[in-house]
TIRO-2110 file (N, C-alpha, C; in Angstrom, 1 decimal):
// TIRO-2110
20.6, -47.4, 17.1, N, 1, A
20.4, -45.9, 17.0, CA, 1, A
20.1, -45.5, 15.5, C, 1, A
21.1, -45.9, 14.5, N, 2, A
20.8, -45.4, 13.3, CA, 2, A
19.2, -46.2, 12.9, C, 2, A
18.6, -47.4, 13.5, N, 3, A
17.8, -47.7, 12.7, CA, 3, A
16.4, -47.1, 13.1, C, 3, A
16.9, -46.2, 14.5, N, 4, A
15.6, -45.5, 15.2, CA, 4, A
15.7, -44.1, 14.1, C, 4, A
16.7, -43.5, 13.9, N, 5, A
16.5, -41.9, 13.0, CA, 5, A
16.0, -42.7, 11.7, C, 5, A
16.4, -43.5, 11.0, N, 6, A
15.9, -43.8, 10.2, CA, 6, A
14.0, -43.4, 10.0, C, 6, A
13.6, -44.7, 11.0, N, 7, A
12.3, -44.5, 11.1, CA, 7, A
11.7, -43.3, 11.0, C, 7, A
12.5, -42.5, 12.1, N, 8, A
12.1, -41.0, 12.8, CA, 8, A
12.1, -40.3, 11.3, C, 8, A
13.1, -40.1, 10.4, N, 9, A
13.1, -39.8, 9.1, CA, 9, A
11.9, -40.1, 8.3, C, 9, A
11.9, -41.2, 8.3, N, 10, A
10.8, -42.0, 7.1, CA, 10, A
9.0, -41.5, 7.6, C, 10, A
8.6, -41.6, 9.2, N, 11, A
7.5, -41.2, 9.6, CA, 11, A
7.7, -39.4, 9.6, C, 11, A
8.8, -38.9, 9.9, N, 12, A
8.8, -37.2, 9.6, CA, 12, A
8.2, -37.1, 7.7, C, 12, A
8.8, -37.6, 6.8, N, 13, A
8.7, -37.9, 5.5, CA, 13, A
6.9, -37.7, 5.1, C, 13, A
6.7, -39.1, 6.1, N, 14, A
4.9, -39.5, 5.4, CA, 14, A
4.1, -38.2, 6.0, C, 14, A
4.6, -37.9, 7.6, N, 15, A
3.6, -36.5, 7.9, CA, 15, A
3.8, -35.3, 7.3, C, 15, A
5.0, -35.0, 6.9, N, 16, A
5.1, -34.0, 5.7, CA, 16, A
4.4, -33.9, 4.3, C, 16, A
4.8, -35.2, 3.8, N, 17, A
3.8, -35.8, 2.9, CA, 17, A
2.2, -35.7, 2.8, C, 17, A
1.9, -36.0, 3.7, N, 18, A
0.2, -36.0, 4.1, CA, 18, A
-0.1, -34.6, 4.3, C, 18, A
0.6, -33.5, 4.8, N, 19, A
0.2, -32.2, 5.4, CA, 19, A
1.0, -31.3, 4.1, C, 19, A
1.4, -31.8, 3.3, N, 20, A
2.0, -30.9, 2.1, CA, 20, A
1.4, -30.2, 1.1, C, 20, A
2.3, -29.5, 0.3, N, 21, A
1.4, -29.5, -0.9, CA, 21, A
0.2, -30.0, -2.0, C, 21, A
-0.7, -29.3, -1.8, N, 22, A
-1.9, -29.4, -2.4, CA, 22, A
-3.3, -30.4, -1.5, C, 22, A
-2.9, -30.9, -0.5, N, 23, A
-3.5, -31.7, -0.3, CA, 23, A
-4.6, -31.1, 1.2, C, 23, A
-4.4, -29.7, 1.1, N, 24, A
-5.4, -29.3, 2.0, CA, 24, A
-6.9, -29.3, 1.5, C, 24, A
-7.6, -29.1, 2.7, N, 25, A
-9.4, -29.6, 2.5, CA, 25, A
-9.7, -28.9, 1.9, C, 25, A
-9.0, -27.0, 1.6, N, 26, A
-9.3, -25.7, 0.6, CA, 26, A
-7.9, -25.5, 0.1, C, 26, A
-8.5, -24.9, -1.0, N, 27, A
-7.2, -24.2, -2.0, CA, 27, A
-6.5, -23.0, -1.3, C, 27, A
-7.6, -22.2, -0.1, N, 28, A
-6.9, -21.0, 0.6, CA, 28, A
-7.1, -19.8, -0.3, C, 28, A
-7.8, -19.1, 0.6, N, 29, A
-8.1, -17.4, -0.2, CA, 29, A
-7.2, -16.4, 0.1, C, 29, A
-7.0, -15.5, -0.7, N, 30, A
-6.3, -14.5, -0.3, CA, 30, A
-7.0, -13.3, 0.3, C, 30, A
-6.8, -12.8, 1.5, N, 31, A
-7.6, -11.5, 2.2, CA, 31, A
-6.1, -10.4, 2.7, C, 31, A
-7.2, -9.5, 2.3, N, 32, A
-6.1, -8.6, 2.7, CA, 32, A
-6.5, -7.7, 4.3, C, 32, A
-5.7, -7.5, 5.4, N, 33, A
-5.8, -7.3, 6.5, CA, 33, A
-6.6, -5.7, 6.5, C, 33, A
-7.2, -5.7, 7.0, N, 34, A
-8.5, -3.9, 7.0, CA, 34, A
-8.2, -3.5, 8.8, C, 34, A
-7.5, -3.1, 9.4, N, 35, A
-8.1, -3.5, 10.8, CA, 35, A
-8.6, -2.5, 11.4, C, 35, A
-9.3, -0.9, 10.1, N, 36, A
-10.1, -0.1, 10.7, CA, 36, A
-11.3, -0.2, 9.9, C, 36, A
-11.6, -0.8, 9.3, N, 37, A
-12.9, -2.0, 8.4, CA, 37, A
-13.3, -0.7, 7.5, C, 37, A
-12.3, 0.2, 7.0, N, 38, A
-12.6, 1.1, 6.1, CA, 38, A
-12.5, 1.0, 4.5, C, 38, A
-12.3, -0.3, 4.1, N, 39, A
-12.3, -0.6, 2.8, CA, 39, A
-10.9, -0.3, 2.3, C, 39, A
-10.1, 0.0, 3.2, N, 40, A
-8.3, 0.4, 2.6, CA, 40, A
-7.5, -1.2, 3.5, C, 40, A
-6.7, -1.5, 2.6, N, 41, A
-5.6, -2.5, 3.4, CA, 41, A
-4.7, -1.9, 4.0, C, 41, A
-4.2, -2.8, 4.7, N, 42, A
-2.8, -2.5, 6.0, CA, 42, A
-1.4, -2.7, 4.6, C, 42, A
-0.4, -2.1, 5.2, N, 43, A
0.7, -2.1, 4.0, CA, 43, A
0.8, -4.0, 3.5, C, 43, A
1.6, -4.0, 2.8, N, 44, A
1.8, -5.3, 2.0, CA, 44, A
2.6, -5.5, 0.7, C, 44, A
3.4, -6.6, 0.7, N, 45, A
4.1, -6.6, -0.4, CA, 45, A
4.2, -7.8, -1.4, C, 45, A
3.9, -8.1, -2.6, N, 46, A
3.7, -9.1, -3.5, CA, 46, A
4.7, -10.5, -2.4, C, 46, A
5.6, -9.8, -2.2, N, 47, A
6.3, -11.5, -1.4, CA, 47, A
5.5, -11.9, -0.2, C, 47, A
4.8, -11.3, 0.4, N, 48, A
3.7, -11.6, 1.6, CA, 48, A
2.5, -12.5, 1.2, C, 48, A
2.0, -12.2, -0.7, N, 49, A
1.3, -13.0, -0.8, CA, 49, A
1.9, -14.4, -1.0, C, 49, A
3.0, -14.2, -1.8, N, 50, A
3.6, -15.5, -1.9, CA, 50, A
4.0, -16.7, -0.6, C, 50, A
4.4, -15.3, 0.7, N, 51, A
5.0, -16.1, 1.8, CA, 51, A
3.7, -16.8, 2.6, C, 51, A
2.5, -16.1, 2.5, N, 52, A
1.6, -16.5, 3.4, CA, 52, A
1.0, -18.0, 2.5, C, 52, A
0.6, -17.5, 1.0, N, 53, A
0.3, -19.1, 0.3, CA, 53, A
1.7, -20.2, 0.2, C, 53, A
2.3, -19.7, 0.4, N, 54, A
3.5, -21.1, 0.7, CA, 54, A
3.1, -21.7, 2.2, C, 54, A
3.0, -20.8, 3.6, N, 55, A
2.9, -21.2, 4.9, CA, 55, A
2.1, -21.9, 4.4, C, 55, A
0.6, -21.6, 4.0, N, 56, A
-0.9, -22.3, 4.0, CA, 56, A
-0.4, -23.6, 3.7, C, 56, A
0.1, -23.9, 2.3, N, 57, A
0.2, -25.0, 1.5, CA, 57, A
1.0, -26.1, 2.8, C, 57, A
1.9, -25.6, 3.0, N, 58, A
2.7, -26.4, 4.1, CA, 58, A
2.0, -26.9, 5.6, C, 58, A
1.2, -25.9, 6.2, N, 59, A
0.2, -26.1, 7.4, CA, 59, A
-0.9, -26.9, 7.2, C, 59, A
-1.5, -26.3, 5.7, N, 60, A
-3.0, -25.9, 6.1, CA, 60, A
-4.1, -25.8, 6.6, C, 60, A
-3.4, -24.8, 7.4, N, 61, A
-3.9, -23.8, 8.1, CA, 61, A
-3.8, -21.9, 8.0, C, 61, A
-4.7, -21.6, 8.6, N, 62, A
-4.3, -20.4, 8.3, CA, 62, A
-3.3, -19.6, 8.5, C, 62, A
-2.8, -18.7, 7.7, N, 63, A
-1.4, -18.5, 7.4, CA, 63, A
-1.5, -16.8, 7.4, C, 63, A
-0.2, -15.6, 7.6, N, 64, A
-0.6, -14.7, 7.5, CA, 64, A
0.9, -14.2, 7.4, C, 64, A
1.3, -13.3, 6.8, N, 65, A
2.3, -12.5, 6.3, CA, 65, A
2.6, -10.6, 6.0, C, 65, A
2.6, -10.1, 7.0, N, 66, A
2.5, -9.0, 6.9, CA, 66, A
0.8, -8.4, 7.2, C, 66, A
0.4, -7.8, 5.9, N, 67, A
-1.2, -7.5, 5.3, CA, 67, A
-1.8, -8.8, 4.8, C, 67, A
-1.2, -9.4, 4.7, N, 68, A
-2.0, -10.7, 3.8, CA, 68, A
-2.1, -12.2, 5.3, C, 68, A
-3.0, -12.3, 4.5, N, 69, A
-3.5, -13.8, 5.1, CA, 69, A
-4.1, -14.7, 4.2, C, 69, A
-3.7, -15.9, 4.2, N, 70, A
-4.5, -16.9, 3.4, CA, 70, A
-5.3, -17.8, 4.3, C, 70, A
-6.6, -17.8, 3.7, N, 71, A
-7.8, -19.1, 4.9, CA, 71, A
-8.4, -19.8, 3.8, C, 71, A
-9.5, -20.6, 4.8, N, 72, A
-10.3, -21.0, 3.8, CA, 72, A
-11.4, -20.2, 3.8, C, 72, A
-12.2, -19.9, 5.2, N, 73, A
-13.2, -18.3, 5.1, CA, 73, A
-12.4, -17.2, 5.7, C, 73, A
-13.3, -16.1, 5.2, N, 74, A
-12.3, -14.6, 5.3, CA, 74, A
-12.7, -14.7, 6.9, C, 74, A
-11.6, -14.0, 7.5, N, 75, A
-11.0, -14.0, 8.9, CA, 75, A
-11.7, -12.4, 9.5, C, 75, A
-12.3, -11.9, 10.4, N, 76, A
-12.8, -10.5, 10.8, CA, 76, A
-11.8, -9.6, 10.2, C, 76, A
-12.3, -8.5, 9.9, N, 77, A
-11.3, -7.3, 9.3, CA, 77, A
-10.4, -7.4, 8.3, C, 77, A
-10.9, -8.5, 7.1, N, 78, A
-9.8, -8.1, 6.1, CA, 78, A
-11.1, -8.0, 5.2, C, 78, A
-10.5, -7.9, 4.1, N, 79, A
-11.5, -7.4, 2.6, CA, 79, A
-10.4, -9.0, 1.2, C, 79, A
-11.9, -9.3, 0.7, N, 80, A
-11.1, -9.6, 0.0, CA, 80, A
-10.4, -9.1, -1.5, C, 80, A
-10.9, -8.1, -1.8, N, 81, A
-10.1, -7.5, -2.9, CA, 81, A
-9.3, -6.3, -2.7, C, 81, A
-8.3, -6.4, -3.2, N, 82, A
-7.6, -4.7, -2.9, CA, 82, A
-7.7, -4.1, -3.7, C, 82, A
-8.0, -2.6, -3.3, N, 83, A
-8.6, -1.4, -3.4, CA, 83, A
-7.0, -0.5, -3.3, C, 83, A
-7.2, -0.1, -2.4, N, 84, A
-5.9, 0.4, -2.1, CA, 84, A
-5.0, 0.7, -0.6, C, 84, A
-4.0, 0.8, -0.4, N, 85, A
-3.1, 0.6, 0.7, CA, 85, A
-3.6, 2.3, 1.4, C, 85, A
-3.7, 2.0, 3.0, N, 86, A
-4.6, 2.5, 3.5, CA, 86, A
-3.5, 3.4, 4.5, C, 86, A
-3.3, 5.0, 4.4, N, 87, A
-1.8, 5.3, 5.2, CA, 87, A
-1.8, 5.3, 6.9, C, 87, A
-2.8, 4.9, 7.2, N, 88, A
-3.1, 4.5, 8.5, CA, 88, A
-4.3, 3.3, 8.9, C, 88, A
-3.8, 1.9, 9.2, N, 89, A
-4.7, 1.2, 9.4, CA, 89, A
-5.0, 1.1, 10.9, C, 89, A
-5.1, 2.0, 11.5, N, 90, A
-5.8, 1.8, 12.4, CA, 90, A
-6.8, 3.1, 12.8, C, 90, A
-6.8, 3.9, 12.0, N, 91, A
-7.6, 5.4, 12.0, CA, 91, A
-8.5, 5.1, 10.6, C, 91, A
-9.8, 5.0, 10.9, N, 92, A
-10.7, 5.1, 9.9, CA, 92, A
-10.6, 6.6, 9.1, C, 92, A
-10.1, 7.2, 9.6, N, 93, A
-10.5, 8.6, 8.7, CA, 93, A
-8.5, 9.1, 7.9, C, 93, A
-7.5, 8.2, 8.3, N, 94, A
-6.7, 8.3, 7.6, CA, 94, A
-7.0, 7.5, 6.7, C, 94, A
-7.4, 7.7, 5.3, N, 95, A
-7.0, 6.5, 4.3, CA, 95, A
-6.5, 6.7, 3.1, C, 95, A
-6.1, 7.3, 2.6, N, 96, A
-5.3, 6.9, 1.1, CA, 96, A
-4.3, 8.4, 1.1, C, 96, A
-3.2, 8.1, 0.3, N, 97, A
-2.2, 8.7, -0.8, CA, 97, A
-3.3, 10.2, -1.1, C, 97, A
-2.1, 11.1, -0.7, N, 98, A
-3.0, 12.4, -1.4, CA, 98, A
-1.4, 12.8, -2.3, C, 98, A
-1.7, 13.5, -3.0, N, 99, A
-0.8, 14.2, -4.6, CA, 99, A
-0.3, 15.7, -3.8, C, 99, A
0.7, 15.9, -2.9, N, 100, A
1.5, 17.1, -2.8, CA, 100, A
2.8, 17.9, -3.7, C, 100, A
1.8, 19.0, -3.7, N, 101, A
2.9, 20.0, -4.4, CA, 101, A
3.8, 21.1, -4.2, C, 101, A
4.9, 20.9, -4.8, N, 102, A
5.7, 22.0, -4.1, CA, 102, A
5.4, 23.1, -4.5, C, 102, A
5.9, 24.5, -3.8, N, 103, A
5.7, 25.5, -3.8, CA, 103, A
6.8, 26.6, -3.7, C, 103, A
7.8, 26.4, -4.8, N, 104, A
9.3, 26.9, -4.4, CA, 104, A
9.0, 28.5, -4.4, C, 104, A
8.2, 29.4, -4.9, N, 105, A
8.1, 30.8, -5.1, CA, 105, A
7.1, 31.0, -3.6, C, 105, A
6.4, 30.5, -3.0, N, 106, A
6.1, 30.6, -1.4, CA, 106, A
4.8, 31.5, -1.7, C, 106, A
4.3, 30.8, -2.8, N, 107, A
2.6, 32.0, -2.9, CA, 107, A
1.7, 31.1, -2.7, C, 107, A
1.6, 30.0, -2.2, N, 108, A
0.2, 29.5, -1.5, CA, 108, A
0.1, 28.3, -2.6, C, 108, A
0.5, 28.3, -3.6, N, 109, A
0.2, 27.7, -4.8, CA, 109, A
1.3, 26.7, -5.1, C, 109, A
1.0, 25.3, -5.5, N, 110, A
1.9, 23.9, -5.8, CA, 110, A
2.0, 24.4, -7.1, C, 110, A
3.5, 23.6, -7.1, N, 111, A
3.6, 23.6, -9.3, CA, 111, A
3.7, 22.1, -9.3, C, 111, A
2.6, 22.0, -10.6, N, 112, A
2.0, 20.6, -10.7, CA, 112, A
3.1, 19.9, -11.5, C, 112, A
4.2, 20.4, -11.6, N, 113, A
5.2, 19.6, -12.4, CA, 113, A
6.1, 19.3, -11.2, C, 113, A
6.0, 19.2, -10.1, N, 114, A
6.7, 19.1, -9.0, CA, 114, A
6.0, 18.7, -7.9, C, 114, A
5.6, 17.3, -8.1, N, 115, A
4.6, 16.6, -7.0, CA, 115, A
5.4, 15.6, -6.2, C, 115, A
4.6, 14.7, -5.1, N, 116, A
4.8, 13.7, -4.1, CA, 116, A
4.1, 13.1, -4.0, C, 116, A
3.7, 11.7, -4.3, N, 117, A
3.0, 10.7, -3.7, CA, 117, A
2.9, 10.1, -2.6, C, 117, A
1.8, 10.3, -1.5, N, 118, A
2.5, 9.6, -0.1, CA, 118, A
1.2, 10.0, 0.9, C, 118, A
1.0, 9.7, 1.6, N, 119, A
0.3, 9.9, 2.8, CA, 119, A
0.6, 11.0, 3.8, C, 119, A
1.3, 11.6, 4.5, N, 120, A
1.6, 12.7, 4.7, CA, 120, A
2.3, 13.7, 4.1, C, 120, A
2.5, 14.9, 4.3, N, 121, A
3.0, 16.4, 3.9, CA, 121, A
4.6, 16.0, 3.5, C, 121, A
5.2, 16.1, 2.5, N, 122, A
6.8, 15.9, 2.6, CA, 122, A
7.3, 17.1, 3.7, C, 122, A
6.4, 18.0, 4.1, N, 123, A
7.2, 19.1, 4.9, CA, 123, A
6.7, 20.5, 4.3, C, 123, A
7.7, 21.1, 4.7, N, 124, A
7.6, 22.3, 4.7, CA, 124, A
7.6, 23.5, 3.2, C, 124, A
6.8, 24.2, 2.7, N, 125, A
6.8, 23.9, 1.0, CA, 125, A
5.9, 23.2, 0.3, C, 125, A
5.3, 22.3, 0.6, N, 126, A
4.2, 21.1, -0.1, CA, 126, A
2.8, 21.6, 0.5, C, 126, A
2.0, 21.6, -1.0, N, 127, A
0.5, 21.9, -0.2, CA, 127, A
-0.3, 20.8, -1.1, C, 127, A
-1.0, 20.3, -0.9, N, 128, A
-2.1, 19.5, -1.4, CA, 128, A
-3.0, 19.9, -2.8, C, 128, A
-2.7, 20.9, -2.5, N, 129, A
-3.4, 21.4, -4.2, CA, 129, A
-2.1, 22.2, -4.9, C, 129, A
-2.4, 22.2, -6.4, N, 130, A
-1.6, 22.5, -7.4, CA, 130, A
-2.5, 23.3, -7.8, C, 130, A
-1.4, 23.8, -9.7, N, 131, A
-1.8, 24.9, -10.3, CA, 131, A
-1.0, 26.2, -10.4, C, 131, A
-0.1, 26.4, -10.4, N, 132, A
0.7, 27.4, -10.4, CA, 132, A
1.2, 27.4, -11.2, C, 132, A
0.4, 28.2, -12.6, N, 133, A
1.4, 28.4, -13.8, CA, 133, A
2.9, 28.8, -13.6, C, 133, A
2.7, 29.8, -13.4, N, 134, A
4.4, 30.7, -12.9, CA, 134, A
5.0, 30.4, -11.6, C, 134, A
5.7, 28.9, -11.5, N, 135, A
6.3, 28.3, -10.1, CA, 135, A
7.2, 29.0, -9.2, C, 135, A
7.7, 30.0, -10.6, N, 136, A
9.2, 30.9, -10.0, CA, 136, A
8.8, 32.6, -9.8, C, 136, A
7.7, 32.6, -9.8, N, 137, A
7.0, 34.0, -9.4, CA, 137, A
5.9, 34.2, -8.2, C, 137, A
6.7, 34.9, -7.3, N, 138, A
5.4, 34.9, -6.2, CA, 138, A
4.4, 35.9, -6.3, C, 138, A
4.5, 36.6, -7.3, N, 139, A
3.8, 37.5, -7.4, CA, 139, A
2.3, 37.0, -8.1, C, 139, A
2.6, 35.8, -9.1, N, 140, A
1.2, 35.2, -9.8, CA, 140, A
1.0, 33.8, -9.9, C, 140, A
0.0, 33.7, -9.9, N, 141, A
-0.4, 31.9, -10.2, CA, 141, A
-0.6, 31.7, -11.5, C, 141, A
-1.1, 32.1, -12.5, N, 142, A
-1.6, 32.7, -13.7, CA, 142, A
-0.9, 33.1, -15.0, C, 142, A
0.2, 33.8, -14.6, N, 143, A
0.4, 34.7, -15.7, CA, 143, A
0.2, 35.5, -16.2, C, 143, A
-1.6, 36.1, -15.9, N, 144, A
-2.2, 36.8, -16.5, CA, 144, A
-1.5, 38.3, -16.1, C, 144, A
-0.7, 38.9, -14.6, N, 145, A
-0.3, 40.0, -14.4, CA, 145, A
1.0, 40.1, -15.1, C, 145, A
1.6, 39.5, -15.8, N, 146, A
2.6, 39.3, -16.9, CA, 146, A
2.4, 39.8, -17.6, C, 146, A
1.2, 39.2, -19.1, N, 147, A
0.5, 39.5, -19.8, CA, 147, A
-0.1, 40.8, -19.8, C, 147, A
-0.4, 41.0, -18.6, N, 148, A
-1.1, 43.2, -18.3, CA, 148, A
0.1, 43.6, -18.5, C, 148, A
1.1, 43.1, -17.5, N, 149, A
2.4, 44.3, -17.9, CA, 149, A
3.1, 44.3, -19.5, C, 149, A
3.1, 43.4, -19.8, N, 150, A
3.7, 43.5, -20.9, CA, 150, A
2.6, 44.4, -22.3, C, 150, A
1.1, 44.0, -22.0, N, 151, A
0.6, 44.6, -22.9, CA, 151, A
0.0, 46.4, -22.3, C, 151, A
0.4, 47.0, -21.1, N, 152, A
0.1, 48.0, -20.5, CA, 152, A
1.3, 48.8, -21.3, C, 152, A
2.6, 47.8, -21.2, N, 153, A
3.9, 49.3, -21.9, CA, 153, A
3.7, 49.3, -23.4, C, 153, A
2.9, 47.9, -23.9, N, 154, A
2.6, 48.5, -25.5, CA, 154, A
1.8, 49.7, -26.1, C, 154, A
1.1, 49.7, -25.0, N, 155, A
0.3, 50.6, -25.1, CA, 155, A
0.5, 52.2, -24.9, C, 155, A
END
């Protein structure tokens, strides 16, 4: 019996060997997953590229981790350069990060010193567009009716 695991060992060894590192028929591309062919990738994280080119190297074969895939030709629906992370991949018309601003004085207007990066609304308070000089005034976006009153009593 030990001289059968042996073998079993020594032939596991050479087919590891033979199907290992470096020795596939391609080096293996990196694509990133698109699966509403909108030019935005599915989420993904630097270890996904690493995990999917380690699978490859070990298989090789095609390999896939998350958003990423490594082949030797690109696979339907991925892209091979990334653009940017897409907040819905499966809706062509969700695609990217919009810049929301809060609105603590409740006059329709973000203060641009108080943003969110993200794909949907943080809620209630956050509008998509900025510009509110005076954050803590609902009465202006501007300043400018400040400016009147103060120069209306010099007068």
């Amino acid at each position: 019996m030990p001289r059968l695991l042996f073998y079993c060992l020594v032939l596991a060894g050479l087919l590891t060997g033979y199907m290992g590192y470096g020795q596939c028929s391609c080096t293996g591309n990196v694509y990133f997953v698109d699966n509403d062919e909108d030019g935005f990738t599915a989420h993904w994280y630097t270890q996904d590229i690493t995990a999917a080119q380690d699978e490859y190297k070990r298989t090789c074969s095609r390999a896939q981790s998350a958003g990423v895939i490594v082949a030797c030709t690109q696979p339907p629906k991925t892209v091979s350069t990334f653009s940017q992370i897409d907040c819905d991949d499966n809706d062509v018309n969700a695609q990217t990060k919009t810049t929301w601003y809060y609105d603590g004085d409740n006059n329709g207007v973000g203060d641009d010193n108080n943003t969110q990066y993200r794909c949907g609304s943080p809620g209630q308070g956050w509008y998509s567009s900025g510009g509110d000089r005076c954050p803590n005034d609902p009465n202006t976006t501007t300043g400018l009716n400040v400016l009147f009153k103060l120069t209306s009593k010099v007068l």
